[in-house]
N, C-alpha and C positions, 0 to 999 in steps of 0.2 A: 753753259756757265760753269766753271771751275772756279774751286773752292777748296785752298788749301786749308789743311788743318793739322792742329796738333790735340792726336783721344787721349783727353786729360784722367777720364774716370773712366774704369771698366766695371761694371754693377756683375754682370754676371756671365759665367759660360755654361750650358746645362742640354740637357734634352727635352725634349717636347715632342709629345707623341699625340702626329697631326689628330689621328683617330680615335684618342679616349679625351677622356675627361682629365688627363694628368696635366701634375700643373707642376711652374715650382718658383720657389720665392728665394730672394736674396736682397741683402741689407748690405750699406756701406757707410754709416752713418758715422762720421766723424773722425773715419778712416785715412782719410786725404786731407790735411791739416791746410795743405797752399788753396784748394779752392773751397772750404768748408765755408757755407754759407753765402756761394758766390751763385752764380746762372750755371755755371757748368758742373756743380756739384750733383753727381747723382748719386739719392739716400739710397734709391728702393726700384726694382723692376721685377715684373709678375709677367708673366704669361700665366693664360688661362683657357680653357673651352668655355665661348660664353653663355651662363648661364638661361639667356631667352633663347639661344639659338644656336643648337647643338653642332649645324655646320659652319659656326667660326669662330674665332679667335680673340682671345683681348689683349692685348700686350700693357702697361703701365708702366709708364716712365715716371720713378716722383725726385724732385729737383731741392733745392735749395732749403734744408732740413733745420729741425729747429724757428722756424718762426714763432713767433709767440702773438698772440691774435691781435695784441694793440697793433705791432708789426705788418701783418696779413695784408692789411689794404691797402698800402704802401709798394706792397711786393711786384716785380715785377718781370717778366723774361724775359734775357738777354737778346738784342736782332744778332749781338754775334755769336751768337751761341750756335749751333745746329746738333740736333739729338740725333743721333744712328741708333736702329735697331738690325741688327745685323743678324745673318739665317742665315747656316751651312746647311743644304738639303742634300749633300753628296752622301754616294752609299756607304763612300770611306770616314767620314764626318773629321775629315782634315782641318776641321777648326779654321778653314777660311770662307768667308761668305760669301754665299752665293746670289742671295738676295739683299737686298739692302732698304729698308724703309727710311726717310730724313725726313725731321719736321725741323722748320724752320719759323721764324717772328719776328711780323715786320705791321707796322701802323696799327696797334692793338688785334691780329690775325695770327692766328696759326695756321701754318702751311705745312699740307703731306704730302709725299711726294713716294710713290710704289706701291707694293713693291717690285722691284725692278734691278736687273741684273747690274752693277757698278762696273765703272768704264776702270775704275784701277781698287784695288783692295788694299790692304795695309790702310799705313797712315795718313795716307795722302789718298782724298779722297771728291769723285768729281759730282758736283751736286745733279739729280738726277731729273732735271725739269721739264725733260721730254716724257716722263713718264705719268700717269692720269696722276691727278690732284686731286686734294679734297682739302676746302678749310672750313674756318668758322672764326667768328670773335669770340675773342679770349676771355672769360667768365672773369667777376667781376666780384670779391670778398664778399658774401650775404647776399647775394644777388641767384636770378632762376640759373641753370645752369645751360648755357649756350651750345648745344650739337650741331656739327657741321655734315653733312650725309651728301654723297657723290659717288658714284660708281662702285655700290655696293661699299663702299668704305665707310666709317663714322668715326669722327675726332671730335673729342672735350679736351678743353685748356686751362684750367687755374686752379686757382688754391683751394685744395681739401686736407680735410683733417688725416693728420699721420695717422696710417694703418699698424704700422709696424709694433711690434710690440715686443719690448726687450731690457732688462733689468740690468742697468749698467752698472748700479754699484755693486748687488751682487755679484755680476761676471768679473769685475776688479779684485775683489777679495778672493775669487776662486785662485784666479792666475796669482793673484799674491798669495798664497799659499794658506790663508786665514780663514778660507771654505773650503767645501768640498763636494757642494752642489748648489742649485738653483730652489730657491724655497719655491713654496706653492702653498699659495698663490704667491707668486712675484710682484713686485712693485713695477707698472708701465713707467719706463725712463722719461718717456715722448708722449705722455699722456696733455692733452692742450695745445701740444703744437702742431704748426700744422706745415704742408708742405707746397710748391708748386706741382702739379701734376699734366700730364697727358696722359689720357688714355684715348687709345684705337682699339675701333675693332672691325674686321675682314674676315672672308670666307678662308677657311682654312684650305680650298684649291688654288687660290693665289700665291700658298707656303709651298707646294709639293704634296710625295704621298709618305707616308711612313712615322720614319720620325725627325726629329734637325734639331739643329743645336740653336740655340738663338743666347742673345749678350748684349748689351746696349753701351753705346762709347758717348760723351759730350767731345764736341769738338770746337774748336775756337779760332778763331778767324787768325792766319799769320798778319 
């Protein structure tokens, strides 16, 4: 099945070093003004070593930023949306992926799909459904929180409270010239609201050995 698309949001490009515990975070909160508060908006993605199980991996993808909890149960993700996390594990780390994880959502489900080598890279990209799956139903505002586990894989789906944590009128006054640092403690900008999430987590032998780049793109149905 191919699945054209246009990667509306790039959240992050970085390293991750399969063998330690290094992590690293990146925010894009209200950065992209055309899809700010849409299904393809991504605030926030984390990789991490997970903390129950030192050989693998968490990845976090958090979607649709700024919710405000009357909001929250309401909320919902896009069927046309489809989330890529994308893995350079080459030794040259030429920032094209080599591996490609895609979740996708269709009849209250989340579907994963790798990771697995993609038939084309770039923008145009072919959905990978020969590759093991794992889903689960999609968590539910106040509700237990639904884990879908397959092939040593594990996927959660819905709305958690924003992690991120970032003081946006200070950073306004800095760039406006009327500061000239971040007080401490800072004011949470996104303190109450909350976000769409997925999080996965996998053996980090399924990434490669070393270190990789990893980045997560939304992409949208042409």
């Amino acid at each position: 099945m191919k699945l054209l698309t246009t990667k509306t949001t790039v959240a992050l490009i970085g390293a991750v070093v399969i063998g330690s515990g290094a992590y690293l975070i990146a925010a894009d909160h209200i950065d992209a003004p055309a899809v700010t508060g849409k299904g393809s908006d991504i605030t926030d993605f984390y990789a991490f070593q997970s903390p129950a199980n030192t050989n693998n991996m968490v990845f976090v993808v958090n979607t649709q930023g700024l919710l405000a909890p009357s909001a929250t149960g309401a909320a919902a993700f896009d069927s046309n949306v489809m989330l890529e996390i994308n893995i350079d594990n080459s030794t040259t780390k030429d920032a094209v992926e080599d591996l490609v994880i895609q979740v996708t959502f269709e009849d209250g489900m989340v579907q994963v799909y790798g990771p697995a080598a993609p038939v084309q890279s770039g923008l145009q990209s072919t959905l990978v459904s020969g590759s093991r799956k794992v889903e689960a139903a999609i968590s539910m505002y106040g509700a237990t929180p639904t884990i879908g586990s397959e092939n040593s894989v594990q996927v959660f789906a819905g709305p958690r409270d924003d992690p991120f944590f970032f003081d946006l009128d200070q950073y306004k006054k800095i760039i406006g010239g009327t500061a000239t640092a971040f007080n401490n403690p800072g004011t949470d900008t996104f303190k109450g609201t909350n976000v769409m999430s997925v999080v996965i987590e996998l053996p980090k032998s399924s990434l490669g050995t070393g270190s990789v780049n990893t980045w997560a793109t939304s992409n949208r149905k042409d």
